[in-house]
C-alpha positions as CSV (number, residue, x, y, z in Angstrom):
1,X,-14.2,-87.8,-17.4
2,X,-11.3,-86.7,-15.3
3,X,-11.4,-85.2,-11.8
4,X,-10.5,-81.7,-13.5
5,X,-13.1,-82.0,-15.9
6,X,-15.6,-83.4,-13.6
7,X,-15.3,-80.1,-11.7
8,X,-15.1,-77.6,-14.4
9,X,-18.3,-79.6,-16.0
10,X,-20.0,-78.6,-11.8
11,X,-18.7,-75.2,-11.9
12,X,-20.6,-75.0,-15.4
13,X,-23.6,-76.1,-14.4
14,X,-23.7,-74.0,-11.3
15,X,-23.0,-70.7,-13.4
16,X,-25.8,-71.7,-15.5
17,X,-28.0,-72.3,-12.2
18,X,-27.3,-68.6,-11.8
19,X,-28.0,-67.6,-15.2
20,X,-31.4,-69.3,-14.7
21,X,-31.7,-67.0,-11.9
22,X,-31.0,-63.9,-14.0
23,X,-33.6,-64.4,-15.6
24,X,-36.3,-64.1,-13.7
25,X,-34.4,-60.1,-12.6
26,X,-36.7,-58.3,-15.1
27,X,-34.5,-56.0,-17.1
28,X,-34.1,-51.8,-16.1
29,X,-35.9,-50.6,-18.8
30,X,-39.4,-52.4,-18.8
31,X,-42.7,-50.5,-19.4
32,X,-44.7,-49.4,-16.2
33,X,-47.7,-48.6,-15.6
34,X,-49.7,-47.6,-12.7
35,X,-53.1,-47.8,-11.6
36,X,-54.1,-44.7,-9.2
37,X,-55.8,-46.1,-6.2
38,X,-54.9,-45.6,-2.0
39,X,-55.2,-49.3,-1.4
40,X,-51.7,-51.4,-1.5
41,X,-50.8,-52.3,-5.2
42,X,-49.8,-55.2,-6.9
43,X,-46.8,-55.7,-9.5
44,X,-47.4,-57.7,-12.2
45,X,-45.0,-58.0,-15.1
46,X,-45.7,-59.1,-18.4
47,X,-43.2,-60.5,-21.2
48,X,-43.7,-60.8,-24.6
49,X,-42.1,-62.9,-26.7
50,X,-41.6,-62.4,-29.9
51,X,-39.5,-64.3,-32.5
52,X,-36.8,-62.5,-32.6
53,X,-36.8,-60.4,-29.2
54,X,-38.7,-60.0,-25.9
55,X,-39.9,-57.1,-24.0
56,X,-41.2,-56.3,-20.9
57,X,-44.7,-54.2,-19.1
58,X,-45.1,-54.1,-15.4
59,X,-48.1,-52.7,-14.2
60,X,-49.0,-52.1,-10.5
61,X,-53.0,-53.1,-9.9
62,X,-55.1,-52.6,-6.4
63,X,-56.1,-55.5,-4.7
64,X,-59.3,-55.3,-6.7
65,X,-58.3,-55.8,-10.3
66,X,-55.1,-58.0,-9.0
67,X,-58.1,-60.1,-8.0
68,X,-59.9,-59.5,-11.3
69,X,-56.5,-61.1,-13.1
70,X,-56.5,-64.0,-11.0
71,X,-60.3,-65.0,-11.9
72,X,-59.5,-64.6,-15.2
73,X,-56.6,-66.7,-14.9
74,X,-59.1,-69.5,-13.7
75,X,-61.5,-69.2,-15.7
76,X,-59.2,-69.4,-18.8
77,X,-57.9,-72.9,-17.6
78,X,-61.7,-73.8,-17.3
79,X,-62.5,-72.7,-20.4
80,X,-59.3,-74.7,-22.0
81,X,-60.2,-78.2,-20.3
82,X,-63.8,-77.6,-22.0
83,X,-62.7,-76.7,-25.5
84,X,-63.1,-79.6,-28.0
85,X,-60.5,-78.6,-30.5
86,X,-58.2,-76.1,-31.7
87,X,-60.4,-73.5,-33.4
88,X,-62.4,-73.1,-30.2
89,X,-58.5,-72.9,-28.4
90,X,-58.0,-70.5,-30.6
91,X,-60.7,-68.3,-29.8
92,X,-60.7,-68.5,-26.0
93,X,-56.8,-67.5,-26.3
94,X,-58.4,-64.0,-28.2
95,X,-60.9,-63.3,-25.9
96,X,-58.2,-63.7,-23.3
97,X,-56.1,-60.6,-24.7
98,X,-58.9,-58.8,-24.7
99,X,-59.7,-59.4,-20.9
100,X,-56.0,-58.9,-20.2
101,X,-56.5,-55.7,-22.2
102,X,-59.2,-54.6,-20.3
103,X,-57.1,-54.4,-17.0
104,X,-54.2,-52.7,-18.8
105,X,-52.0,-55.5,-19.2
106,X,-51.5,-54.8,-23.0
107,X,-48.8,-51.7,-23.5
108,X,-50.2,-48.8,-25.3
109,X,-47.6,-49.3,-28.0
110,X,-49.7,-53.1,-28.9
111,X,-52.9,-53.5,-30.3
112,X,-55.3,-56.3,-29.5
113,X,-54.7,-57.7,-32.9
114,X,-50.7,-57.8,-33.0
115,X,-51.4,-59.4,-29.5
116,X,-53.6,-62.1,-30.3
117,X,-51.4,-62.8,-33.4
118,X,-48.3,-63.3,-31.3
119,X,-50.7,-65.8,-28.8
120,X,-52.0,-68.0,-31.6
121,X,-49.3,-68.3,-33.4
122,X,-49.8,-65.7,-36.7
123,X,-46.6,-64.4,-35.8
124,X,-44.0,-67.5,-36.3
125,X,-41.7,-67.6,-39.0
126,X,-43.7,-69.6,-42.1
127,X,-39.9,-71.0,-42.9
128,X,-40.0,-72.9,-39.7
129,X,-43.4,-73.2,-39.8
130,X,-43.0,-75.2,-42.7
131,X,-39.9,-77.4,-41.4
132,X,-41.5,-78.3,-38.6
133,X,-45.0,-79.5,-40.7
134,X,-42.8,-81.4,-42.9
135,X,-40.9,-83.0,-40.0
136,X,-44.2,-83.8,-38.5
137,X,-45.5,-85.5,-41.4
138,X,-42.6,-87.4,-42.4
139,X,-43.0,-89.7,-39.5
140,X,-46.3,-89.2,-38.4
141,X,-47.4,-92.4,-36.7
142,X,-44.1,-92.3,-35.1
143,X,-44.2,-89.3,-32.5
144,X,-44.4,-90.1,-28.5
145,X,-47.7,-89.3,-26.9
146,X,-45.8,-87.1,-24.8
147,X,-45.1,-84.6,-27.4
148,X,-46.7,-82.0,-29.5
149,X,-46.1,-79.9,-32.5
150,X,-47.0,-76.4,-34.1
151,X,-49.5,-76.3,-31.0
152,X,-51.2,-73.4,-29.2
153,X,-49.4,-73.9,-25.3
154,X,-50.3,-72.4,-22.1
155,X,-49.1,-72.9,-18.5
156,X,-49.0,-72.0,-15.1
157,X,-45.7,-73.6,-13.7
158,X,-43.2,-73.0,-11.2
159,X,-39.2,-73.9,-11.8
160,X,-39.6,-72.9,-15.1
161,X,-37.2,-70.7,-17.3
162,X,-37.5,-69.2,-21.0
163,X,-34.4,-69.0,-22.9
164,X,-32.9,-67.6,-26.1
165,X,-31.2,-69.9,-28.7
166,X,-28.1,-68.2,-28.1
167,X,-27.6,-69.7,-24.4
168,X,-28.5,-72.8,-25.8
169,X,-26.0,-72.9,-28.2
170,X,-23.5,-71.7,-26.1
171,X,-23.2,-73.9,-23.6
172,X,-23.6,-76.7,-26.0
173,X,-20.6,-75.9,-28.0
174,X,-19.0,-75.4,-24.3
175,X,-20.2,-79.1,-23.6
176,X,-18.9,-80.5,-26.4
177,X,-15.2,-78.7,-26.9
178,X,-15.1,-79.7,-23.1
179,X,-15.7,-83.0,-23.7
180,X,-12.5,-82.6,-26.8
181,X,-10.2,-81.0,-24.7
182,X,-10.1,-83.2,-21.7
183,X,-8.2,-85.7,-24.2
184,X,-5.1,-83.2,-23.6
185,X,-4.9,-82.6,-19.8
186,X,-2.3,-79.8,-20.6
187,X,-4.6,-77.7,-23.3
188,X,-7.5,-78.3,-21.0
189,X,-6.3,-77.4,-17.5
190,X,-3.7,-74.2,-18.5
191,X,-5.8,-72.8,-22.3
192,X,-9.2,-74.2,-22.6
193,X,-10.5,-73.8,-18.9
194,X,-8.8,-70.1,-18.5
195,X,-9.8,-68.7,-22.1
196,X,-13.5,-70.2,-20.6
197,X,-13.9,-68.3,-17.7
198,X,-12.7,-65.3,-19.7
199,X,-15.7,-66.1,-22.3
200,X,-18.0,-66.4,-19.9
201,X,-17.5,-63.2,-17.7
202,X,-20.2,-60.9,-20.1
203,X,-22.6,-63.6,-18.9
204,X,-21.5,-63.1,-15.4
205,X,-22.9,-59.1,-15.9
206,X,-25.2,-59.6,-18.4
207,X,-26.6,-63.1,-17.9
208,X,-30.6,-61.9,-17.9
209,X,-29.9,-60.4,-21.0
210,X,-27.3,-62.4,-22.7
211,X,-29.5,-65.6,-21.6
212,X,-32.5,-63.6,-23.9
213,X,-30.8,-63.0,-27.2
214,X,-32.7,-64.3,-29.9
215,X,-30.7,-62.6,-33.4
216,X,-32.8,-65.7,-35.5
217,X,-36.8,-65.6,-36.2
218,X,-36.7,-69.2,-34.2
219,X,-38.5,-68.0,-31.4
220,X,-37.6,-68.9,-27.3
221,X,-37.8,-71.7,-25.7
222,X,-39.0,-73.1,-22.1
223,X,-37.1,-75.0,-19.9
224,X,-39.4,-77.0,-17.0
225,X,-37.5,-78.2,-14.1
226,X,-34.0,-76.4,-12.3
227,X,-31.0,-77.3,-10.9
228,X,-29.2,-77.2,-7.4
229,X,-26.1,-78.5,-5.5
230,X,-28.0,-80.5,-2.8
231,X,-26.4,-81.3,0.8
232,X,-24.1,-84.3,-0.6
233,X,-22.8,-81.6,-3.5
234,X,-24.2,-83.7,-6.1
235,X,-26.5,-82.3,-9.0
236,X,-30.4,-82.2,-8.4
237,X,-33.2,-80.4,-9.6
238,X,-36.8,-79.1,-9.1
239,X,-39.1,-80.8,-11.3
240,X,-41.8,-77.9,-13.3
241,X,-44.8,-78.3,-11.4
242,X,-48.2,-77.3,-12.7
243,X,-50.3,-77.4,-15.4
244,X,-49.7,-77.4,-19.1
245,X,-52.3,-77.6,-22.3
246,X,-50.9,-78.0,-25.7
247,X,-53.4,-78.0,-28.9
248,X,-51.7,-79.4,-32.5
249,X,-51.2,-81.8,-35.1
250,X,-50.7,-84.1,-32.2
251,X,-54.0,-83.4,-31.0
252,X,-54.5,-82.1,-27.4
253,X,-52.6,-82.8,-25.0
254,X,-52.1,-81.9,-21.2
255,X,-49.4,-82.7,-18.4
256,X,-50.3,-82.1,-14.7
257,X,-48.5,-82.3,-11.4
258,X,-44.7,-82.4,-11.7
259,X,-42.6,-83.3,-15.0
260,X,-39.7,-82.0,-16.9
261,X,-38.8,-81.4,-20.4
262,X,-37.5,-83.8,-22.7
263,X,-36.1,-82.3,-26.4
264,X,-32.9,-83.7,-26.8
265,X,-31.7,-80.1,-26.9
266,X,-28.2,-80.1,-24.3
267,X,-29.7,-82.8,-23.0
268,X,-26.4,-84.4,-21.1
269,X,-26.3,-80.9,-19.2
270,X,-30.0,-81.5,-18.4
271,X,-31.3,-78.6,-19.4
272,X,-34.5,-79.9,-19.6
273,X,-35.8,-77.9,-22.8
274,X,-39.5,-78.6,-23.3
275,X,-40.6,-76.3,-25.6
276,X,-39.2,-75.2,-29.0
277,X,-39.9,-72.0,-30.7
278,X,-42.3,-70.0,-28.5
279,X,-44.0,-67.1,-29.1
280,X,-46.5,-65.5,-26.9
281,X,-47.0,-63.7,-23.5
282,X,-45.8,-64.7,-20.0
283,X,-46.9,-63.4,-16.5
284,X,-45.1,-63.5,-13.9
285,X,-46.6,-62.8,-9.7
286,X,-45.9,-64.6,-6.5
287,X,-42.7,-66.4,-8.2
288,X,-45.1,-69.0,-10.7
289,X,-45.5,-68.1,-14.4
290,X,-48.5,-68.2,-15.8
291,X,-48.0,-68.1,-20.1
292,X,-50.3,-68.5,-23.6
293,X,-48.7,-68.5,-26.7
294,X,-47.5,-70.9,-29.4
295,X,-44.8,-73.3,-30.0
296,X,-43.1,-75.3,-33.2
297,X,-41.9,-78.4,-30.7
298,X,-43.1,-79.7,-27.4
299,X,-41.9,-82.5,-25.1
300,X,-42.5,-82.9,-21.7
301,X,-42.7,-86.1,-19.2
302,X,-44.2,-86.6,-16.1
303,X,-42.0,-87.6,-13.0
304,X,-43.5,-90.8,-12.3
C-alpha cells in the first residue's frame, strides 16, 4: 500500500474511532423518566434493539433502587452460570424483564410480552432465522468452539460498541474501492480521497445516528474491543473485557476476562464484529454495558 494510501487508510480508522464514540452520545430525543425522591439520582439508559431500529429510555433512580438494579444485575449472571440448558435460559431472561419492569425500566409504550419477545429471540426475522439454521446444519461438526449460533446472549463488557449494517457496509465498500483506487495514484489522491471526505461529512454530524441505521430486518451487531493511535502513532486497541453467555445450537458457551470479536465481517479494518444480528436490550451506567437479547451469529476469542 502506498504512503498516501497508508494514511488515508489511518485517517479512516481514526474517524471511525470517533464514530465509535458517537455512539455511546445517547440521541436528543430518548424517553425519560423520573423517580421522585430528595436523595441524589441515578441515570440509567436503556436501548432497545429491535430488527430494524433502536430506541432509547433513560430513567433517573435513587440510590435505593439504582442499588436494587445492580443486585439484580448479579443475581441474573448467577442464575445464568446455574441454568442447564436453553429452556431454563429462556425463562430466567423473562423473569428478568419483569424485574426490570418492576423498577420502571420498561417504557410505558412496551409491554412485558413485546419485551421478553425481543430478549429471547421471538422477534428475529424467520427469513434469517432460517438462513442461518440451514448454514448451521450444513456444516455442523465443522464450527469453532469459539462460536455460537441462533443463541440467547448476554453481557456485561466494557470497549464494546453496537452497530447498524449500514456502517458496516460502508466502510467496507470504502475498504475495498480504496484498496482499487490506489492502483491509479492520480484518481486516488485528486477524485477518490476528496469525493471521500465529502461522503463522509453526514457521518461527521450525524455519526451516533448514521452509525444506527438498520433499513433491513437483520438486526445490530456488537463489536468487542476499540481502537486508538498509541504513543508510537501506530494502531492499537482495547480488548472487550468482561463476561459473556451465549445459549444455541452450539450449545452453551461463555468467554471471560478479555477477548475480541472474530466474524470475518471488515475484518482487515479490525472491526472486531462478534455478534451478528442482535436483538434485545442494552444498559448502559458507569461507562460498561450490561445487555440480554438474541443473536443469529457469534464469534468471539479470548486474548491469550
Amino acid at each position: 500500500m502506498s504512503k498516501t494510501s497508508n494514511m488515508v487508510y489511518k485517517t479512516l480508522v481514526v474517524g471511525v474511532i470517533v464514530l465509535f464514540i458517537g455512539v455511546g452520545v445517547q440521541p436528543a430525543f430518548a424517553d425519560v423518566s423520573f423517580e421522585p425522591d430528595n436523595s441524589e439520582l441515578v441515570e440509567i439508559t436503556v436501548q432497545f434493539y429491535e430488527t430494524d431500529r433502536t430506541y432509547n429510555h433513560t430513567v433517573l433512580l435513587t440510590q435505593e433502587k439504582a442499588e436494587e438494579l445492580d443486585n439484580l444485575i448479579n443475581d441474573f449472571e448467577i442464575k445464568l452460570e446455574n441454568a442447564d440448558n436453553k429452556i431454563e435460559t429462556e425463562a430466567i431472561y423473562k423473569d428478568t424483564i419483569v424485574s426490570l419492569n418492576n423498577l420502571g425500566l420498561l417504557p410505558k409504550d412496551i409491554s412485558i410480552e413485546k419485551a421478553q419477545r425481543l430478549v429471547t429471540g421471538k422477534e428475529q426475522d424467520p427469513r434469517f432465522v432460517r438462513i442461518f439454521k440451514r448454514l448451521y446444519d450444513r456444516y455442523k461438526g465443522s464450527w469453532e468452539t469459539d462460536e455460537n449460533f441462533l443463541c440467547l446472549i448476554s453481557g456485561s463488557t466494557n470497549h464494546t460498541s453496537f452497530i447498524g449494517p449500514i456502517g458496516c457496509l460502508t466502510f467496507s465498500i470504502i475498504e475495498k474501492l480504496s484498496y482499487f483506487f490506489d492502483n491509479f495514484p492520480f484518481i486516488y489522491e485528486y477524485i477518490f480521497w476528496p469525493i471521500l471526505g465529502i461522503f463522509l461529512i453526514p457521518f461527521g454530524f450525524f455519526g451516533g445516528y448514521i452509525w444506527l441505521l438498520n433499513p433491513l430486518p437483520l438486526g445490530y451487531q456488537i463489536g468487542f474491543a476499540e481502537q486508538f493511535i498509541n504513543n508510537y502513532g501506530q494502531l492499537d486497541y482495547w480488548p472487550a473485557i468482561g463476561t459473556v453467555h451465549t445459549n444455541g445450537l452450539n450449545g452453551e458457551k461463555i468467554w471471560n476476562g478479555s477477548f475480541y470479536g472474530r466474524l470475518p465481517i471488515l475484518e482487515s479494518l479490525n472491526f472486531f464484529i462478534g455478534v451478528f444480528g442482535f436483538t434485545g436490550i442494552k444498559i448502559f451506567e458507569n461507562y460498561s454495558y450490561t445487555y440480554l437479547g438474541s443473536a443469529l451469529w457469534v464469534k468471539i476469542r479470548n486474548t491469550w
